[in-house]
TIMIPA-788692 format. One record per residue (C-alpha): residue number from 1; residue in three letters; chain; x, y, z. Coordinates in pm, 1 decimal. Example, Ala and Ser with C-alpha at 12.3 -4.5 7.8 and 13.67 -1.06 7.14 Angstrom:
BEGIN
R  1  ALA  A  1230.0  -450.0  780.0
R  2  SER  A  1367.0  -106.0  714.0
//
This chain:
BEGIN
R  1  UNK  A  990.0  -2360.6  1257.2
R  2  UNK  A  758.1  -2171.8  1509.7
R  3  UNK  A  444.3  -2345.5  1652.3
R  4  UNK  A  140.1  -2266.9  1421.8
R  5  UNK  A  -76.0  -1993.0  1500.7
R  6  UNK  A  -376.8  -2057.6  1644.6
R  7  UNK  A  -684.3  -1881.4  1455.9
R  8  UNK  A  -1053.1  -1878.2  1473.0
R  9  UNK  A  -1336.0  -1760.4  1247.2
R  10  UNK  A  -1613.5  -1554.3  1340.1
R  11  UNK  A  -1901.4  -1468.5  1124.7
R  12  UNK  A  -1945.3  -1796.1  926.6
R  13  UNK  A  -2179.2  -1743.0  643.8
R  14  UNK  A  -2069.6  -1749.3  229.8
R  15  UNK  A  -1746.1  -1557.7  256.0
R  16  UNK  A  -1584.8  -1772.7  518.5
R  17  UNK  A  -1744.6  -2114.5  420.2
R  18  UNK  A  -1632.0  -2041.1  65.2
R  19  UNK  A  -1264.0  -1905.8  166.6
R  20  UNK  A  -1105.4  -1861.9  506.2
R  21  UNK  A  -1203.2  -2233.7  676.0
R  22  UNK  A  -1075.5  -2452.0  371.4
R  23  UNK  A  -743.4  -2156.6  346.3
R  24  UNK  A  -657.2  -2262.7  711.7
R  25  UNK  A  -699.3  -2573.4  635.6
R  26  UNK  A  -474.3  -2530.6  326.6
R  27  UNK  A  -232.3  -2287.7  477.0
R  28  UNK  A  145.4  -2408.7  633.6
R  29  UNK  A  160.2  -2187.3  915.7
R  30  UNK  A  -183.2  -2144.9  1102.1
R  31  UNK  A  -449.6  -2401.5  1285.5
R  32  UNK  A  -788.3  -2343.0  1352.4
R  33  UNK  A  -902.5  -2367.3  1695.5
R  34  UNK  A  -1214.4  -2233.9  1714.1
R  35  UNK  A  -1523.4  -2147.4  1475.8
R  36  UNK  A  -1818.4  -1882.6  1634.7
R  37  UNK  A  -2153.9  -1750.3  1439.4
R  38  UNK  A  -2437.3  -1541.7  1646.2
R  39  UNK  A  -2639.2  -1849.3  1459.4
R  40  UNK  A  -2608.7  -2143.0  1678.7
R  41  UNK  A  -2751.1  -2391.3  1456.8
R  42  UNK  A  -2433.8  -2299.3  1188.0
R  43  UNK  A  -2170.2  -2216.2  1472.9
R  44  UNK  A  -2253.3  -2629.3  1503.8
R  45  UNK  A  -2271.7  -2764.1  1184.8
R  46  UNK  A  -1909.2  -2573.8  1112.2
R  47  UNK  A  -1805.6  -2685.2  1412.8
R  48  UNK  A  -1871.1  -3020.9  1371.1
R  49  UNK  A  -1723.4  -3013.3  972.9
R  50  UNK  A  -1398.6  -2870.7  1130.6
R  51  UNK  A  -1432.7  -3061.9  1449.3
R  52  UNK  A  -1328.1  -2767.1  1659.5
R  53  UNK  A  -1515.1  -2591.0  1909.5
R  54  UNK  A  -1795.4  -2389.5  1793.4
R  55  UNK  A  -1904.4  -2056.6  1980.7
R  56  UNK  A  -2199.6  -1799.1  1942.6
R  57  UNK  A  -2037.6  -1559.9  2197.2
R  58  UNK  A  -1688.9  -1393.4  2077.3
R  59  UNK  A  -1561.7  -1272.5  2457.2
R  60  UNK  A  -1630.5  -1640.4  2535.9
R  61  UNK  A  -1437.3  -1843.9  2247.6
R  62  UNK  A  -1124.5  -1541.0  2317.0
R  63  UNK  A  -1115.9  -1660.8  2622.7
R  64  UNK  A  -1115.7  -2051.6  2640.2
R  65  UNK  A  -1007.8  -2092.1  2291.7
R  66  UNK  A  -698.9  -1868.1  2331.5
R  67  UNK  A  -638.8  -1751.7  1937.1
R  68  UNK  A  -384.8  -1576.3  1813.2
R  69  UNK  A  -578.3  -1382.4  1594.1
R  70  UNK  A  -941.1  -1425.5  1454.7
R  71  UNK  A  -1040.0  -1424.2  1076.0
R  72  UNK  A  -1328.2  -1223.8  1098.2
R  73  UNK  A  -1585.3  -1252.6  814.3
R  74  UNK  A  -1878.9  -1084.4  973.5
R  75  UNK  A  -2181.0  -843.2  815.5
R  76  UNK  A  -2002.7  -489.8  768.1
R  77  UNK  A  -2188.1  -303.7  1066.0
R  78  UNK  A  -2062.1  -582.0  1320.9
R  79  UNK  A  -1701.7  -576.9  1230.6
R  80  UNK  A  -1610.6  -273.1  1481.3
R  81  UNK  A  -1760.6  -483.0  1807.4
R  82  UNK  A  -1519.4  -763.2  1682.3
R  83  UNK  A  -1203.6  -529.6  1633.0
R  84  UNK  A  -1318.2  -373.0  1950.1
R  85  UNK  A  -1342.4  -727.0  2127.5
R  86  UNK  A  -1040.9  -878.8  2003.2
R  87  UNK  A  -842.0  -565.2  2102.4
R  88  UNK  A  -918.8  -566.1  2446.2
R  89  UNK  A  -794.8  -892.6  2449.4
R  90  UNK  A  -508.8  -872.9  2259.1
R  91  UNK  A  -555.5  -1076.8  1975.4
R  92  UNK  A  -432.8  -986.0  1627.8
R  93  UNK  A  -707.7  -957.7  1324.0
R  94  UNK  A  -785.6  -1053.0  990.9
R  95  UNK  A  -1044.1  -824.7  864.3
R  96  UNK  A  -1261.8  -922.2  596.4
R  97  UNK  A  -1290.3  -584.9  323.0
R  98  UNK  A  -1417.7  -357.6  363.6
R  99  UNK  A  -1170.1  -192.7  682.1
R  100  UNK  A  -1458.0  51.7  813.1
R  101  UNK  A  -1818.5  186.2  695.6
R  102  UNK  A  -1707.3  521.4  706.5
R  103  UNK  A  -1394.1  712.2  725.6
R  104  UNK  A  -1451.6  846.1  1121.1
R  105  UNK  A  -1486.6  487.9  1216.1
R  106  UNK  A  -1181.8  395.5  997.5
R  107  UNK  A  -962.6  637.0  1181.5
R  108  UNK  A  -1090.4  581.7  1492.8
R  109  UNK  A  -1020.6  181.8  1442.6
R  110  UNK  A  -698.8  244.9  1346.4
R  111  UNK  A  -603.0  441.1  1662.8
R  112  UNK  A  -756.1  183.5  1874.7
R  113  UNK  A  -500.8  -89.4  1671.2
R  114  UNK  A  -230.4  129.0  1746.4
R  115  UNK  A  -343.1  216.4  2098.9
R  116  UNK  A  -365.6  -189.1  2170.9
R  117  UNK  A  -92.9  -287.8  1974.3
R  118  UNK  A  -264.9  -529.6  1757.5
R  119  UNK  A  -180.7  -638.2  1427.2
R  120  UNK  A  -508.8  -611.4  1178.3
R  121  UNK  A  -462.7  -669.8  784.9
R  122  UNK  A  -749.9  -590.8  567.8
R  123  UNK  A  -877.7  -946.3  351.0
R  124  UNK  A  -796.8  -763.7  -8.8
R  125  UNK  A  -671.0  -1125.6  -165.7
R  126  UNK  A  -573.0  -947.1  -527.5
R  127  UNK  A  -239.1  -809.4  -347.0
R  128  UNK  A  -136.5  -1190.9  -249.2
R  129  UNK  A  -225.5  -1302.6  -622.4
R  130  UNK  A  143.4  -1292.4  -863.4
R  131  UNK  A  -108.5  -1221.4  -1152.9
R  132  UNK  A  -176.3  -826.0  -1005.2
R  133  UNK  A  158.7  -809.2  -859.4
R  134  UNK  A  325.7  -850.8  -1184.2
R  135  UNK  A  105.5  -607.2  -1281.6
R  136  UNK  A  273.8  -361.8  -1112.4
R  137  UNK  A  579.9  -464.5  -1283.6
R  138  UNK  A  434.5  -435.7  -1650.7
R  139  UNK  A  347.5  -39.1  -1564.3
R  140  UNK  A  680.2  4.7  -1577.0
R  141  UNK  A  663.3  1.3  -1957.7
R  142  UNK  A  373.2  177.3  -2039.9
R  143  UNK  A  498.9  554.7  -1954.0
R  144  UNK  A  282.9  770.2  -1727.8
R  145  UNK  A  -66.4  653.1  -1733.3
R  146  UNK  A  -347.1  908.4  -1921.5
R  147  UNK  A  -638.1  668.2  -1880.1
R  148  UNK  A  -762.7  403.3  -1652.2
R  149  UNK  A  -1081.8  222.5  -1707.2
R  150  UNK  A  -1241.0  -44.5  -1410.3
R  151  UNK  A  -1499.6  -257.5  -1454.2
R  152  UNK  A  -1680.0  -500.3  -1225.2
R  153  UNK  A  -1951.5  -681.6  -1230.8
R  154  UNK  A  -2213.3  -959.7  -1178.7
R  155  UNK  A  -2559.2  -1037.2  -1133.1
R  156  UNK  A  -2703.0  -1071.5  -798.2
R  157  UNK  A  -3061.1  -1183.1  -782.6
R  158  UNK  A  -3222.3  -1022.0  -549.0
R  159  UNK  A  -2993.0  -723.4  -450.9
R  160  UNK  A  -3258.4  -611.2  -156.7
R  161  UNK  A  -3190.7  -936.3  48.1
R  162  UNK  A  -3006.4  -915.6  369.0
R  163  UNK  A  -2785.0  -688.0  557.0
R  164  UNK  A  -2676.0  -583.0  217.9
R  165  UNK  A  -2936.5  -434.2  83.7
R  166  UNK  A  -2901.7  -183.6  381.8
R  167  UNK  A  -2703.3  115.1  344.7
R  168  UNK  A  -2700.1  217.1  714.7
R  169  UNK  A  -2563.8  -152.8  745.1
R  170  UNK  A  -2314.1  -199.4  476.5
R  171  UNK  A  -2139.3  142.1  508.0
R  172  UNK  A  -2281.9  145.4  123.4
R  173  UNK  A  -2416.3  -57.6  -137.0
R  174  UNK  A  -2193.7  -258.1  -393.4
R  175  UNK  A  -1915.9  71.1  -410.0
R  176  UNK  A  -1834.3  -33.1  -74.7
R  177  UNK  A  -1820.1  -391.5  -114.9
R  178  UNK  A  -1764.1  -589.8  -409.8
R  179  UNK  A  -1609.0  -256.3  -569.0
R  180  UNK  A  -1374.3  -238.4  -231.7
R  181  UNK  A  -1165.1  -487.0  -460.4
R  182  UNK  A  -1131.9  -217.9  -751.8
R  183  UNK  A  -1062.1  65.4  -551.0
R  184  UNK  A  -755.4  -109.5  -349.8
R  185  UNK  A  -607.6  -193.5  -685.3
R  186  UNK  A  -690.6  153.6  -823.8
R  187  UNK  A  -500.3  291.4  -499.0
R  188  UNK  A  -242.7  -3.1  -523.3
R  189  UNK  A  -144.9  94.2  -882.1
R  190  UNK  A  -215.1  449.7  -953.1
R  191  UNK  A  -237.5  631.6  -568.7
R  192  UNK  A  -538.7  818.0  -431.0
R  193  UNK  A  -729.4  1041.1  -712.1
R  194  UNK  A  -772.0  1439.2  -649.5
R  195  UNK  A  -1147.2  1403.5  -800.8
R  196  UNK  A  -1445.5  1179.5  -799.9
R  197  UNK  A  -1751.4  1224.8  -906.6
R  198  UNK  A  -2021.6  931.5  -838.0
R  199  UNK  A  -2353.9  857.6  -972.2
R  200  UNK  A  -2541.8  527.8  -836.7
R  201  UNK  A  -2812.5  388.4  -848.1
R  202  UNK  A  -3084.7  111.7  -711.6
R  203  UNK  A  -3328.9  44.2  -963.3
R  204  UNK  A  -3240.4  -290.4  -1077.2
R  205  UNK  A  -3548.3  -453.1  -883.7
R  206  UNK  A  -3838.0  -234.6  -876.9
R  207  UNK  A  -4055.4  -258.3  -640.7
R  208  UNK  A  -3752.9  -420.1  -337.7
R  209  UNK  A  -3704.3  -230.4  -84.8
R  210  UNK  A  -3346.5  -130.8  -35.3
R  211  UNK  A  -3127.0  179.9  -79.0
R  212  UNK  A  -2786.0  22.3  -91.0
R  213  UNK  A  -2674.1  106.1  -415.8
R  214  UNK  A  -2662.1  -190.7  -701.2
R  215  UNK  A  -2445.4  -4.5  -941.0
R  216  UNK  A  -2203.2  255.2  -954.3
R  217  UNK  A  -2018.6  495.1  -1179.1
R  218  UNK  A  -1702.1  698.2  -1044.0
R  219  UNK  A  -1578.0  930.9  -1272.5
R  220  UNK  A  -1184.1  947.8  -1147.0
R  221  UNK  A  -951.2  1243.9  -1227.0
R  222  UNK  A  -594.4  1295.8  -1115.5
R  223  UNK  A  -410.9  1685.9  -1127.5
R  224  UNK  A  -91.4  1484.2  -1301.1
R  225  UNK  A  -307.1  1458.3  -1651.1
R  226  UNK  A  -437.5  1083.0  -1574.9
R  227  UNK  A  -839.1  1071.8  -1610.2
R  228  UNK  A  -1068.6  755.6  -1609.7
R  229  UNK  A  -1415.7  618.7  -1449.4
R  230  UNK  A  -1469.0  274.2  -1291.2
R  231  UNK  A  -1783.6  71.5  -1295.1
R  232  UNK  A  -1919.8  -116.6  -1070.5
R  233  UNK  A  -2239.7  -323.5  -1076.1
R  234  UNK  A  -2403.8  -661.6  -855.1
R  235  UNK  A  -2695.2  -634.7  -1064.1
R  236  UNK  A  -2557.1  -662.6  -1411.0
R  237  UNK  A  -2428.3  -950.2  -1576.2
R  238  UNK  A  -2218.4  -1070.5  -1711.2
R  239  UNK  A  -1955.3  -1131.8  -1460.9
R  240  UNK  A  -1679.6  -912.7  -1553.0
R  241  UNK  A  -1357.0  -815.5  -1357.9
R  242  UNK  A  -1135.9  -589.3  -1564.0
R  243  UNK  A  -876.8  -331.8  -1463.9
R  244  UNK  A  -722.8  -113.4  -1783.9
R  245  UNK  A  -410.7  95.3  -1741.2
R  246  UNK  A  -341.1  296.8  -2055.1
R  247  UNK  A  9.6  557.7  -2145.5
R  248  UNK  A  159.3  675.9  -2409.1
R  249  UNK  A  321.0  351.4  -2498.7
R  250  UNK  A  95.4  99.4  -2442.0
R  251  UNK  A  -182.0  -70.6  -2179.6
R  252  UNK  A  -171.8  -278.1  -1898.9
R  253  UNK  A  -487.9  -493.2  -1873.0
R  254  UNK  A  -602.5  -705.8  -1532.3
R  255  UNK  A  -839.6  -981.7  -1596.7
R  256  UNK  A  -898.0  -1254.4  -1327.9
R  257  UNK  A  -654.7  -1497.2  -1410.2
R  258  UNK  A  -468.9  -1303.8  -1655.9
R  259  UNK  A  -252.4  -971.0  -1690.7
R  260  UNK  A  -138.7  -825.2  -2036.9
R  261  UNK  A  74.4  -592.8  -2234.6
R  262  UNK  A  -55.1  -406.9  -2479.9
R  263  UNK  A  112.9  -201.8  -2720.9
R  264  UNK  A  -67.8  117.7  -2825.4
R  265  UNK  A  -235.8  -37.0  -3103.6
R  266  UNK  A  -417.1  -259.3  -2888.8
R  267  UNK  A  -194.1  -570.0  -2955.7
R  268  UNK  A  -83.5  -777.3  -2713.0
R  269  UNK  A  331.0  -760.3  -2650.0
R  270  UNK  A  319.3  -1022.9  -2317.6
R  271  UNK  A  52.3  -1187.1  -2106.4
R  272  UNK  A  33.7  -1408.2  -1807.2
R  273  UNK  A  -218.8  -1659.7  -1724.4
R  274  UNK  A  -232.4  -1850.2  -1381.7
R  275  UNK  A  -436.5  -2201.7  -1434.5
R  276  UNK  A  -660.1  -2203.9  -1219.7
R  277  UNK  A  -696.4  -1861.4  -1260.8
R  278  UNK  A  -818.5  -1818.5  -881.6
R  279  UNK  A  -563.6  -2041.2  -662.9
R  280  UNK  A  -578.5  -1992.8  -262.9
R  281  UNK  A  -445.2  -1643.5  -258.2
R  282  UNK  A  -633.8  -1659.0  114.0
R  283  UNK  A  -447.0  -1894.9  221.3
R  284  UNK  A  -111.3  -1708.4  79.8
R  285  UNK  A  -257.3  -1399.8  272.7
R  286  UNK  A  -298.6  -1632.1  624.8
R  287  UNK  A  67.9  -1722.3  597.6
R  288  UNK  A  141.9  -1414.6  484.2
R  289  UNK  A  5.4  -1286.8  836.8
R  290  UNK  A  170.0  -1550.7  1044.9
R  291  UNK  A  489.9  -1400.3  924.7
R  292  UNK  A  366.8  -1070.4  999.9
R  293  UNK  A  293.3  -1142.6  1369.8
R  294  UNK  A  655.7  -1333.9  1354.0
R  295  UNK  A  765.6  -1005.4  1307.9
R  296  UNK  A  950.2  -1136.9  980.6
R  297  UNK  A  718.6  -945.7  716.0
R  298  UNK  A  571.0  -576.1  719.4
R  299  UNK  A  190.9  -542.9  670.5
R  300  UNK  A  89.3  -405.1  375.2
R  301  UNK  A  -286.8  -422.5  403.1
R  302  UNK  A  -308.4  -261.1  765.5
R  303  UNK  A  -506.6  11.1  938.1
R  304  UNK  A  -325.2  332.8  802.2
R  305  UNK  A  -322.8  154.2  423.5
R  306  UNK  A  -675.4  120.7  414.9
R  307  UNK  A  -746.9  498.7  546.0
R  308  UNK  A  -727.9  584.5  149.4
R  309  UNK  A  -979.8  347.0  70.1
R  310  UNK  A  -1244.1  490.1  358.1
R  311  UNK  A  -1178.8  832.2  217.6
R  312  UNK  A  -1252.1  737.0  -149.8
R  313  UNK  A  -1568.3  610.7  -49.4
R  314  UNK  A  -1679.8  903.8  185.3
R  315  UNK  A  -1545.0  1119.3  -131.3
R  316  UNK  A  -1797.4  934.0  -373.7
R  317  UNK  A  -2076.0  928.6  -154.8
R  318  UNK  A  -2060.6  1300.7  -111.0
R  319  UNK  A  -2044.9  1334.6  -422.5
R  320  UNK  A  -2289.4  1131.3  -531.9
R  321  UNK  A  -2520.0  1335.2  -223.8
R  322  UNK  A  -2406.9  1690.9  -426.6
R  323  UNK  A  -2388.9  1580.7  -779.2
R  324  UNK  A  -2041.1  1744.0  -752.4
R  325  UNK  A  -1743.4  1673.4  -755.7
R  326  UNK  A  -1508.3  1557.6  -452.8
R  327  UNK  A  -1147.0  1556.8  -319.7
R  328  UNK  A  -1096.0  1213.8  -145.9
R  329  UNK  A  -799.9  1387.0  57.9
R  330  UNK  A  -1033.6  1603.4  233.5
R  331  UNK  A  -1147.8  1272.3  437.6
R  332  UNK  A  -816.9  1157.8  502.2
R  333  UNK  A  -823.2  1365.0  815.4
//
């Protein structure tokens, strides 16, 4: 077996505190060497809870750390200056979701990846999860899909707080971010749609001030007969994460922790539970990119998979801009 892979973490807030350090510490194939935040007081506390080095400037820690690649978990708007950084050194990235805040900068990052020769996979942790593979599976039965239906959601106290509250910062409001997980299994499942049409909103706390959306609807519509909306919400509870597949001999449903059968009826033929329904599908994803740098897998979650996903958004932001409808192919270019 091949020496593990040295990784660090940049950008060390929720997200990575939560998921990537205890996944490297869980996952087979990868150390980490290095932690950095621009906060100095939490680039020391992690350091000191993962006794590696800590760093609050990236070009330094890529330099006397020495990863392999860097996990980086970092507001939306500073993800680019870490893609850019890590390329010019040539070290491979894990991108936390979304890819890019808008489709130009999407493309453009994924001809400086391909310029630099850098491996980057996009942190979408449902693909690494055997609950929505099998899903894919299970579609198999149904016939050609008619109707899908998406729902996410949660409650979010104060959805004005922070960097996410912030359009301009975010590269969108929850669409962009919690719904990025809907929209790569939409994609995964079904393909890109030839229609949106998007209506948000930020009216859940009157009186904040932010213009990041807090809910979404996407009406979806695809030219081979299959129609369906998803819904999207960090300001309604309860917490809800639901993904409905329906043809002309059944349903699919996608719960977390749970896929099912359906027969057209409504009755459940089959189902799958995983206990516990959330198991370290991040670290299954780090080891999953260990191989790819090996050179022993492909990457399914790169740079010219998540283009798609950067033109659905663009595509429902228009349209939510024109109240008309949009063509998420148009942005592809």
């Amino acid at each position: 077996m091949s020496m593990p892979k040295r990784a660090a973490v940049v950008g060390l807030g929720g997200q990575a505190q939560k998921d990537h350090l205890p996944a490297l510490a869980d996952c087979r194939l990868a150390e980490l060497v290095a932690v950095c935040d621009v906060d100095p007081r939490r680039a020391a506390t992690q350091a000191d809870q993962w006794r590696v080095p800590g760093f609050t400037d990236l070009t330094r820690l890529l330099k006397e750390a020495r990863p392999d690649f860097v996990v980086a978990a970092v507001p939306h708007h500073a993800g680019r200056a870490v893609i850019e950084a890590c390329a010019e050194a040539g070290v491979h990235v894990m991108k936390e979701k979304p890819f890019a805040t808008d489709a130009h900068e999407a493309v453009e990052l994924a001809a400086l990846c391909g310029k630099t020769g850098i491996e980057l996979m996009v942190t979408v942790q449902r693909r690494f999860h055997p609950l929505y593979a099998a899903a894919v599976d299970l579609l198999e039965h149904i016939g050609s899909p008619y109707l899908v239906e998406g729902r996410y959601t949660f409650h979010c106290p104060d959805p004005a707080a922070g960097w996410r509250g912030r359009a301009e910062l975010a590269g969108g409001g929850c669409l962009a971010d919690m719904g990025y997980h809907l929209i790569d299994l939409l994609i995964w499942y079904l393909g890109l749609p030839d229609r949106v049409l998007a209506d948000t909103s930020a009216a859940a706390a009157p009186g904040a001030d932010y213009d990041a959306e807090d809910t979404a609807l996407v009406h979806l519509a695809y030219d081979a007969g299959l129609y369906g909306s998803l819904l999207v919400s960090r300001s309604a509870g309860p917490k809800t994460e639901r993904l409905a597949i329906t043809g002309p001999h059944g349903a699919v449903v996608v719960e977390r922790g749970m896929v099912r059968r359906l027969d057209s009826a409504g009755q459940v033929l089959e189902s799958l539970v995983r206990e516990p329904a959330w198991p370290c599908a991040a670290a299954t994803q780090i080891d999953y990119f260990c191989r790819v740098l090996d050179g022993t897998r492909p990457n399914p979650s790169g740079p010219a998979e998540h283009l798609p996903h950067a033109a659905f958004l663009a595509a429902a932001y228009a349209s939510q801009a024109t109240a008309r409808p949009a063509d998420p192919k148009e942005y592809l270019a």
